[in-house]
C-alpha positions in Angstrom: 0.0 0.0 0.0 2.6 1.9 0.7 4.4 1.6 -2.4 1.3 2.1 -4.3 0.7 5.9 -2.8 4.1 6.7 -4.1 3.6 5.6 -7.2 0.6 7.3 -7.8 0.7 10.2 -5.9 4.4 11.3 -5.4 6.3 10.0 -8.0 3.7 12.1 -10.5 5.0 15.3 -8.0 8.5 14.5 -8.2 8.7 13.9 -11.9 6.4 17.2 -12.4 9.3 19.4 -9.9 11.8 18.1 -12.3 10.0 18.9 -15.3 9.9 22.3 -13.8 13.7 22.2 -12.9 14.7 21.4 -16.4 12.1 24.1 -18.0 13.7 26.7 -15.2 17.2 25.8 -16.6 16.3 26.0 -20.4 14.8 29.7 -19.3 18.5 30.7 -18.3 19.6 29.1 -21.3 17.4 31.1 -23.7 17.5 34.1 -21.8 20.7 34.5 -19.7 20.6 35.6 -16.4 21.2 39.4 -16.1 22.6 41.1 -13.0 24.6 44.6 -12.3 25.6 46.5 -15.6 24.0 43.7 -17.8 20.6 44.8 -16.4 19.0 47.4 -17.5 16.5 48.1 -14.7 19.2 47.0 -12.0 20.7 50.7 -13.2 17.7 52.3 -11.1 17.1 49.5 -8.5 20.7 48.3 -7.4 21.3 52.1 -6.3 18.0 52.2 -4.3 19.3 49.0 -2.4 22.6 50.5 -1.9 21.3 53.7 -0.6 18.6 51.8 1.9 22.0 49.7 3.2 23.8 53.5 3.1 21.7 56.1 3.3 24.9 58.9 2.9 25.5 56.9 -0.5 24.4 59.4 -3.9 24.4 62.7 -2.0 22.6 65.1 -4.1 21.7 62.7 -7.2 17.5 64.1 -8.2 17.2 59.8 -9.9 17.5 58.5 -5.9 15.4 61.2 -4.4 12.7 59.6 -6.4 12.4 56.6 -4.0 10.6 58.3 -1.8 7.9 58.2 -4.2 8.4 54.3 -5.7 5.7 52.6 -3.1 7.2 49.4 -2.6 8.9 47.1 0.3 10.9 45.1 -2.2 14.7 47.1 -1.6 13.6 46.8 2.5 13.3 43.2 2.4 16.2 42.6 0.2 18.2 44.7 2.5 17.3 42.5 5.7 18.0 39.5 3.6 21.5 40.8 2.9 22.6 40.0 5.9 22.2 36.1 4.8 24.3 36.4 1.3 25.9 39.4 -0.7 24.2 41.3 -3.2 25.3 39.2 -6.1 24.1 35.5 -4.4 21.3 37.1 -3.0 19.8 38.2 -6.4 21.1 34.9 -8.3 19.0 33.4 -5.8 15.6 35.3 -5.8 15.9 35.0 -9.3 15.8 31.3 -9.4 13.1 31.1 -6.7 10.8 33.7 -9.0 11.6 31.8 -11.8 10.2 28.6 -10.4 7.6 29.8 -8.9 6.2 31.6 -12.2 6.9 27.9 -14.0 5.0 26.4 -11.1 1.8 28.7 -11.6 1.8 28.4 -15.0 1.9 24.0 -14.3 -0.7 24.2 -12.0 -3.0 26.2 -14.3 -2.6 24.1 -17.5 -3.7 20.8 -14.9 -6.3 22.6 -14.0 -7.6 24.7 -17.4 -6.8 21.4 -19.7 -7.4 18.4 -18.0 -6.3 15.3 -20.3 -5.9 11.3 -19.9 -2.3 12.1 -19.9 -1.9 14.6 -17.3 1.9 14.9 -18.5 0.5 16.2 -22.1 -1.2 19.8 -20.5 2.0 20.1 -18.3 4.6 19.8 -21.1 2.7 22.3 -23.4 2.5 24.5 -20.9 5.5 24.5 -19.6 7.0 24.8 -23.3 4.5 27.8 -24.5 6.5 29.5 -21.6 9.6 29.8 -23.8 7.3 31.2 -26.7 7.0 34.6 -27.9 3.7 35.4 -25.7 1.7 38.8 -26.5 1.7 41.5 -24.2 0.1 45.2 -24.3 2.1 48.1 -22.6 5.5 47.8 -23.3 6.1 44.7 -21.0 6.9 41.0 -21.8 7.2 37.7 -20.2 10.7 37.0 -20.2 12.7 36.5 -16.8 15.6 37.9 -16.8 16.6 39.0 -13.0 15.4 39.8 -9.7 13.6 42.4 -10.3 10.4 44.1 -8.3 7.7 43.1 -11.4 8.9 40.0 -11.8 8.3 38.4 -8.1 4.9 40.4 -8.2 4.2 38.7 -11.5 4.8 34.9 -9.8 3.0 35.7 -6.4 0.0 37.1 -8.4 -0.1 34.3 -10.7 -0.3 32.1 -7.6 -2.8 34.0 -6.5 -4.9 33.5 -9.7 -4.6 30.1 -9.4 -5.9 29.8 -5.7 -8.7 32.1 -7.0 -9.4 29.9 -9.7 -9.2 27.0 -7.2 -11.4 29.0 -4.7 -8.8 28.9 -2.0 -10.8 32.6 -2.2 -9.0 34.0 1.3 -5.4 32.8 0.6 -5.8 34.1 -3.0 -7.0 37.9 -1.8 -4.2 37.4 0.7 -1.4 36.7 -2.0 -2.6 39.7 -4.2 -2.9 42.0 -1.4 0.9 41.1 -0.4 1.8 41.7 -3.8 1.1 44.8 -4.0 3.7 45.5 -1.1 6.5 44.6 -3.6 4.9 45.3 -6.9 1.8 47.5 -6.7 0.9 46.8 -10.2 1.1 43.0 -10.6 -0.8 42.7 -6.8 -3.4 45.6 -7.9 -4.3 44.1 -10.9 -4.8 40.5 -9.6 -7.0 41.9 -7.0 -9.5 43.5 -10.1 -9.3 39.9 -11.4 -10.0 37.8 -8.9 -12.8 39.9 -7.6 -14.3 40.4 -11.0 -14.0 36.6 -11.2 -15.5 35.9 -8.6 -18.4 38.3 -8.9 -19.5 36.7 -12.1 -18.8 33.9 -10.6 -21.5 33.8 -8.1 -24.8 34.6 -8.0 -25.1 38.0 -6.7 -26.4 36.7 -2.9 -23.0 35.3 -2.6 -20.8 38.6 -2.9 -20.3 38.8 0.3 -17.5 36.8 0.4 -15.6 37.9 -2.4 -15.8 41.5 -1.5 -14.6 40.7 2.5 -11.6 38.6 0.8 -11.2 41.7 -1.1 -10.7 43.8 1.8 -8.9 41.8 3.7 -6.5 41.8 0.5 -6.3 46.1 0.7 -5.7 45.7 4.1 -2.6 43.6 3.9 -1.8 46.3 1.0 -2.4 48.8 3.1 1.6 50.1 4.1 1.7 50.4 0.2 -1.4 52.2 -0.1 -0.7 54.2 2.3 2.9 55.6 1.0 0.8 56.1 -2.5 -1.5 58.3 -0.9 1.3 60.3 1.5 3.4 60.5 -2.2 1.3 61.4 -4.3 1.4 65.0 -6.1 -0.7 67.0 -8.7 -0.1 65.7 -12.3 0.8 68.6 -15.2 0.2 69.1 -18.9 3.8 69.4 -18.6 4.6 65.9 -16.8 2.1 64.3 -19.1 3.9 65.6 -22.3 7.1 64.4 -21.1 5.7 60.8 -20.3 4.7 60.8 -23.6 7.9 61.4 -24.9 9.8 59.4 -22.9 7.2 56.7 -22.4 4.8 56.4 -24.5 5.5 52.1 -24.7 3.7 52.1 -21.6 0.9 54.3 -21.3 0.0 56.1 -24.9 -1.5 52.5 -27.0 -2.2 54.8 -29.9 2.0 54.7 -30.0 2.3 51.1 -30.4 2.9 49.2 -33.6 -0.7 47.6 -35.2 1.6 44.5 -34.7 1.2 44.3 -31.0 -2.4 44.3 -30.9 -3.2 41.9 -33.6 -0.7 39.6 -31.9 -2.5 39.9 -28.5 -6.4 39.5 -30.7 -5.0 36.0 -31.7 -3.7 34.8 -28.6 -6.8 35.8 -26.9 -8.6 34.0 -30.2 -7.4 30.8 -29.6 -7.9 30.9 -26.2 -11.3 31.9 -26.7 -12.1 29.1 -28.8 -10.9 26.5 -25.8 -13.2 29.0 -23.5 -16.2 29.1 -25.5 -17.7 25.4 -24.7 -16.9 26.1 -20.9 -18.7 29.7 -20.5 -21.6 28.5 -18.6 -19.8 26.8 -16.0 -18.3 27.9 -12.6 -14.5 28.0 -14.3 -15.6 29.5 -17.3 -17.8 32.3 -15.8 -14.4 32.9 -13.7 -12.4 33.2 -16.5 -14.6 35.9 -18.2 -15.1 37.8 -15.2 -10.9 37.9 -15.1 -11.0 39.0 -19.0 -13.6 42.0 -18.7 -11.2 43.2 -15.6 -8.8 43.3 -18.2 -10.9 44.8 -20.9 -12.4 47.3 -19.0 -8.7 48.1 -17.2 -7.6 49.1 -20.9 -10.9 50.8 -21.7 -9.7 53.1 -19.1 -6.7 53.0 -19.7 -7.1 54.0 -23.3 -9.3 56.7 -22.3 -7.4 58.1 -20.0 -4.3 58.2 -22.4 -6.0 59.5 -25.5 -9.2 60.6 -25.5 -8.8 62.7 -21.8 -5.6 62.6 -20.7 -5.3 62.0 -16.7 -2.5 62.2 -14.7 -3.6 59.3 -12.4 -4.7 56.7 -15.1 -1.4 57.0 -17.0 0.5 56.2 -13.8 -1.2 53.2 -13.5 0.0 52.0 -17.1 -3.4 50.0 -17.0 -2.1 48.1 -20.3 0.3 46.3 -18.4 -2.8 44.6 -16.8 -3.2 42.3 -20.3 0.2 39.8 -19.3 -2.1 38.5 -16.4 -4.4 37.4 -19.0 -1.7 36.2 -21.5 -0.6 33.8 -18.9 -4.6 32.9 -18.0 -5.1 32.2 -21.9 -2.2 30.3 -21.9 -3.8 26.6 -20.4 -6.7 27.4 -22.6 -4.4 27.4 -25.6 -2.4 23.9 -24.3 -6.2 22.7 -24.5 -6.9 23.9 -27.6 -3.6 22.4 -28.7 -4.5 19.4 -27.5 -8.0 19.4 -28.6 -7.1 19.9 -32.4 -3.9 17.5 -32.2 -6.1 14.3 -31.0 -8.6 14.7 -33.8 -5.9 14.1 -36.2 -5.3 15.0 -40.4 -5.4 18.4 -41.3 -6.7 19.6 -37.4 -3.2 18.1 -36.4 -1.0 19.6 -39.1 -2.9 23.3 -38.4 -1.7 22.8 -34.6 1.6 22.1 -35.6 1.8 25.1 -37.6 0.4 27.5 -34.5 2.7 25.8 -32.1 6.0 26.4 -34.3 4.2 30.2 -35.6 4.5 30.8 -31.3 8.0 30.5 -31.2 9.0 33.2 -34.5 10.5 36.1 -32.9 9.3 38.1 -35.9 5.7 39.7 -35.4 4.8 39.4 -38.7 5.6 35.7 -38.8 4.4 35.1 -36.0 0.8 36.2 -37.4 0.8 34.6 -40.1 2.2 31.4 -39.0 -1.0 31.3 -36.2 -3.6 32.6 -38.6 -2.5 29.5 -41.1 -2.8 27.1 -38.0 -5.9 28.4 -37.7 -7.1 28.4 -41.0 -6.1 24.6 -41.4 -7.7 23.5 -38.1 -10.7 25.7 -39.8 -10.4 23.6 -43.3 -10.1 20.3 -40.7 -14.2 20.2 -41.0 -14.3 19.8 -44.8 -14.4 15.9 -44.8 -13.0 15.5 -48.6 -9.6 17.7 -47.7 -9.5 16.3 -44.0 -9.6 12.9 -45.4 -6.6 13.4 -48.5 -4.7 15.1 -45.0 -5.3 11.9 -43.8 -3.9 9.8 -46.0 -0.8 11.6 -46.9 0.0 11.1 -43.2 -0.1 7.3 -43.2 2.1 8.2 -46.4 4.9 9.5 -44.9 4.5 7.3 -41.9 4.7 4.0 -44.4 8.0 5.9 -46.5 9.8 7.1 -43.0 9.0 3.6 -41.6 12.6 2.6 -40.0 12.2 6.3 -38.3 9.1 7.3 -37.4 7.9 3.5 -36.2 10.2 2.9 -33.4 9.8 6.4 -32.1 5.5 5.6 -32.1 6.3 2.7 -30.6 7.6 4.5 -27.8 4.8 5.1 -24.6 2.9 8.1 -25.4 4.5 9.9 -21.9 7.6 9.3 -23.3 7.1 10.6 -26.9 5.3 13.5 -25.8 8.6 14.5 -23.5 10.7 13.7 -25.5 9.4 15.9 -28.6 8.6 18.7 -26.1 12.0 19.1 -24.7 13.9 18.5 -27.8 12.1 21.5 -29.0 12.4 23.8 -26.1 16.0 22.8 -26.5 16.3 24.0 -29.6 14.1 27.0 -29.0 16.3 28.0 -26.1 19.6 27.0 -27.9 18.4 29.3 -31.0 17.6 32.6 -28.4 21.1 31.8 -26.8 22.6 32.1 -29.7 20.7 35.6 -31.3 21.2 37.4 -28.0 23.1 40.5 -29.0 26.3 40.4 -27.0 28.0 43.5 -25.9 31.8 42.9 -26.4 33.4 41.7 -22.7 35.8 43.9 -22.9 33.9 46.9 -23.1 31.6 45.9 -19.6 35.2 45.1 -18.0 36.2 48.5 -18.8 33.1 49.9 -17.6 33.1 48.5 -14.4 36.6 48.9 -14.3 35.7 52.5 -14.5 33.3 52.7 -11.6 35.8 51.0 -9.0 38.0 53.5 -9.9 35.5 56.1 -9.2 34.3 53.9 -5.8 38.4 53.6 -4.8 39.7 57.0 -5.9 37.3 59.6 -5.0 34.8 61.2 -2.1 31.5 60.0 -1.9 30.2 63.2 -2.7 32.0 63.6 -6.2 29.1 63.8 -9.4 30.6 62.4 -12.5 29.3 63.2 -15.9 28.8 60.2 -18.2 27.1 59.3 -21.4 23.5 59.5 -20.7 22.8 56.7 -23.2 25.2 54.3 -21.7 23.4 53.3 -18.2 24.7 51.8 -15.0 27.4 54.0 -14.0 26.0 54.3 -10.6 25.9 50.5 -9.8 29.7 49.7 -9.4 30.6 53.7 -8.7 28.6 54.3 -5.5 28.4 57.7 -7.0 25.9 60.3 -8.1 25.3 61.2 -11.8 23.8 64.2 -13.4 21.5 61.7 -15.4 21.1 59.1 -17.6 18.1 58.5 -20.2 17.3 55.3 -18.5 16.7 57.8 -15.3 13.3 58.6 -17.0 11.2 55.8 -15.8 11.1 57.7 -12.4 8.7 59.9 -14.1 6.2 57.7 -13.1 7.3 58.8 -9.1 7.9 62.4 -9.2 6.4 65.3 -10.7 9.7 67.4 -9.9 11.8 65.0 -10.9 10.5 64.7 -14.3 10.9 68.5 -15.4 14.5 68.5 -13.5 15.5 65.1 -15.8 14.9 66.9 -19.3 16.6 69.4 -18.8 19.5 67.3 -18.1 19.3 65.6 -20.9 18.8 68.5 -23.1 22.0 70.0 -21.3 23.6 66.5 -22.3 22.3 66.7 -25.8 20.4 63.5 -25.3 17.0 63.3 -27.1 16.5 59.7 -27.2 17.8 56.8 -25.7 20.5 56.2 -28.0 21.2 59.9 -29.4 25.2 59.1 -28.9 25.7 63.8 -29.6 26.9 63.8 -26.3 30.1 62.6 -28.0 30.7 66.0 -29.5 30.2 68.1 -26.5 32.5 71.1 -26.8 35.0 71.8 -23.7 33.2 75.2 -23.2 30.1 73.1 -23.1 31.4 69.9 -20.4 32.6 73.0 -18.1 29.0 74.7 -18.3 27.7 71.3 -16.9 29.9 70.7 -14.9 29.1 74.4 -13.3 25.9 74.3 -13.6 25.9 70.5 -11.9 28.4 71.0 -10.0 30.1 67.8 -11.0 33.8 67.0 -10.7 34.2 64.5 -13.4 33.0 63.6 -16.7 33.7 60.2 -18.5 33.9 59.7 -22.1 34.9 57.1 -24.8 38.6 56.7 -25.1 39.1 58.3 -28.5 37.3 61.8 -27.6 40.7 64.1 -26.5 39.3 67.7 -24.4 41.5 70.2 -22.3 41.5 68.6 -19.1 43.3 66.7 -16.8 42.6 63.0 -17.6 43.3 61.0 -14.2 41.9 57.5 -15.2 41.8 55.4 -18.9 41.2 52.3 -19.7 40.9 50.6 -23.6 37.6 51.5 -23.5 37.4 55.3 -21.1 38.9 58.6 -20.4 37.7 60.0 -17.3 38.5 63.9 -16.8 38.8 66.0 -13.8 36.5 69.2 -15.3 36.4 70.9 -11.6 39.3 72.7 -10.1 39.7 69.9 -7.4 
């Protein structure tokens, strides 16, 4: 008996943690892992964590005066937990356990969405659909790259979803409302789903419930909320136009390429036609309550960007909402996958086609590729073509014999993982490979250029440095008088917004990669560095000015521009 409860009930765990082990490692493979000056968005949050560990760190630097205004707990937890493990193993390591618990929701929804005799079949799909090229509104994506704040909030809110779905209703209310402590969006937007769900969910004598889980979800927000309400400052035509220059990806749709939303339509689509034959019952009703959150989150949202703008909607970036319900399509696509594959010919070969179209990295591609799926799946119920599909399959079965017949001879559990991982193999071997590299050399010389900053000079002393090359901060310790990637903060402070152009008009920086900084004039650099009051200005080793160099590298000049 004994034996027998292992056998079916934890070896079907175990073997589904390592299927989520192996999917977690062919993540890094595909995507890398991205930490310090290979990060992006660690340019803005590894200062904010050094600064909570060392307050008198960035004297005078407008970018880190903005975290007053970013409402989250995520740099105050990470801090306490630096006393377990430096900054480096710390992040390596709540970038694994995010990673796993986002592959880990998205298993437990595709059991639960697309129940099948072969409860490996939904799991593998799912997990594999993962690696795809997944729509999302609002400037954001899907891809886990680091530790970072949206990324945690993304896995606790899609395990809140789940418990929602399961209606483990307090627990789920609980997680969202948690989330919004480290991620305000992610947690804020899974609370408007699972209430929404939940509402249509049950008939309306039953609210009561939902709406108590609900508050008892604000209330565990309620530090967060709180620190929204005490930061929060009047929103200006002038702040609004400057969003809208510097980030319109996230808040201005009528900015985004026609590409984005007829990707998101088909996704959606496919899940629809999974969702369709389940509307009428408890899940199904759930589901559509989620998707109107969504749709009416973007309704305002869209509103609220182009028709009247307002301050307080484009903050919110309500777009951003739609990856919650990428990732709640997604088991309704495995099904839908699995649905079409199983009734063989011509269904089979159009979910072949969608399945490989999910993977193009190429919009356009990837449109077409699912809308020919789709179309053969559609030409599936014309008996004559379906049948001719038919037989050319036992065709190339009878002529690939030797091949093909010892691999279907193989239990189902094992074909299915074996042709799911060779593919997410390849998939990830194929995104390895096409990952622009920047040249080694050139990040050992920029951080080689920030010790040298940390090592050689006050903690007080503002360097000047290309605005479109980020991260100087991360390594240095030291304030700057701005980078373009500074501008997300406009999202946290009014001030901050107006103070940041104009730094980057000083700097000649229009865009984020308008390189005329290059040709600033000596007359010019001293100006800045006047107007600034910075001591030091960093350039690319081949620009030569009038001043006293006191550090290069292969790659960097730094020069002295105050009178020291």
């Amino acid at each position: 008996m004994f034996l027998t409860m292992i056998r079916r009930r934890w070896l079907p765990i175990a073997g589904g943690l390592l299927l989520i082990g192996l999917f977690a490692g062919l993540h890094l493979l595909a995507h890398g892992y991205h930490f310090g000056l290979t990060e992006d968005a660690h340019a803005v949050h590894l200062p904010f964590l050094e600064q909570t560990l060392d307050p008198a760190l960035f004297p005078g630097d407008p970018m880190l005066a903005t975290r007053s205004g970013y409402p989250s707990f995520y740099f105050q937890l990470l801090a306490l937990a630096t006393r377990l493990a430096p900054i480096p193993t710390l992040f390596l390591i709540v970038h694994l356990l995010t990673l796993l618990a986002y592959l880990a929701a998205v298993a437990g929804l595709s059991l639960r969405l697309a129940p099948d005799r072969l409860p490996l079949r939904p799991l593998l799909i799912g997990l594999l659909l993962t690696l795809a090229t997944l729509p999302v509104l609002g400037g954001d994506d899907l891809v886990l790259r680091s530790a970072l704040p949206r990324h945690v909030g993304l896995a606790l809110a899609l395990w809140a979803l789940l418990a929602g779905l399961l209606e483990r209703r307090l627990l789920a209310f609980a997680l969202a409302g948690l989330s919004i402590n480290l991620h305000a969006l992610s947690g804020g937007f899974a609370l408007a789903l699972l209430l929404a769900g939940d509402l249509l969910r049950l008939p309306w004598r039953r609210w009561a419930a939902p709406l108590l889980a609900a508050a008892l979800g604000l209330l565990l927000a309620l530090p967060t909320l709180i620190w929204s309400w005490q930061a929060a400052e009047p929103l200006t035509p002038a702040w609004i136009d400057l969003l809208r220059l510097r980030s319109s990806q996230h808040s201005f749709p009528l900015t985004w390429p026609l590409t984005d939303f007829v990707a998101f339509g088909l996704w959606i689509w496919l899940a629809g036609l999974t969702w369709w034959p389940l509307r009428r019952n408890e899940q199904g009703r759930w589901l559509a309550g989620a998707a109107l959150a969504v749709a009416l989150l973007a309704a305002i949202g869209f509103m609220g960007a182009e028709v009247w703008p307002l301050g307080p909607i484009l903050r919110w970036q309500l777009f951003r909402s739609t990856r919650l319900l990428t990732v709640l399509a997604l088991p309704l696509v495995v099904r839908w996958f699995l649905t079409t594959w199983d009734r063989g010919g011509l269904a089979r070969a159009g979910s072949l086609v969608t399945l490989l179209a999910l993977f193009a990295p190429w919009p356009i591609v990837w449109i077409a590729g699912v809308l020919a799926g789709g179309l053969l799946t559609a030409l599936a119920s014309w008996a004559p073509l379906d049948g001719l599909a038919r037989a050319v399959a036992v065709q190339i079965v009878r002529t690939r014999r030797l091949r093909l017949g010892r691999f279907l001879a193989w239990p189902a559990a094992v074909r299915w993982t074996t042709a799911a991982l060779l593919l997410a193999l390849l998939v990830s071997g194929a995104a390895a490979l096409t990952q622009p590299r920047v040249p080694a050399d050139l990040l050992v010389a920029w951080r080689d250029v920030q010790i040298w900053a940390r090592e050689n000079t006050p903690v007080d002393a503002a360097f000047i440095t290309p605005p479109y090359y980020y991260g100087f901060r991360v390594e240095s310790q030291r304030p700057v008088v701005g980078e373009w990637k500074d501008g997300t903060q406009q999202y946290f402070s009014v001030p901050f917004t107006a103070a940041w152009w104009q730094r980057m008009r000083d700097l000649h920086a229009a865009g984020a990669s308008d390189i005329r900084y290059n040709d600033l004039s000596a007359a010019e650099v001293t100006a800045i560095a006047q107007k600034y009051q910075a001591d030091f200005i960093v350039f690319f080793i081949e620009r030569e000015l009038p001043f006293p160099v006191v550090y290069r590298n292969q790659w960097f000049r730094v020069y002295q521009v105050s009178p020291g």
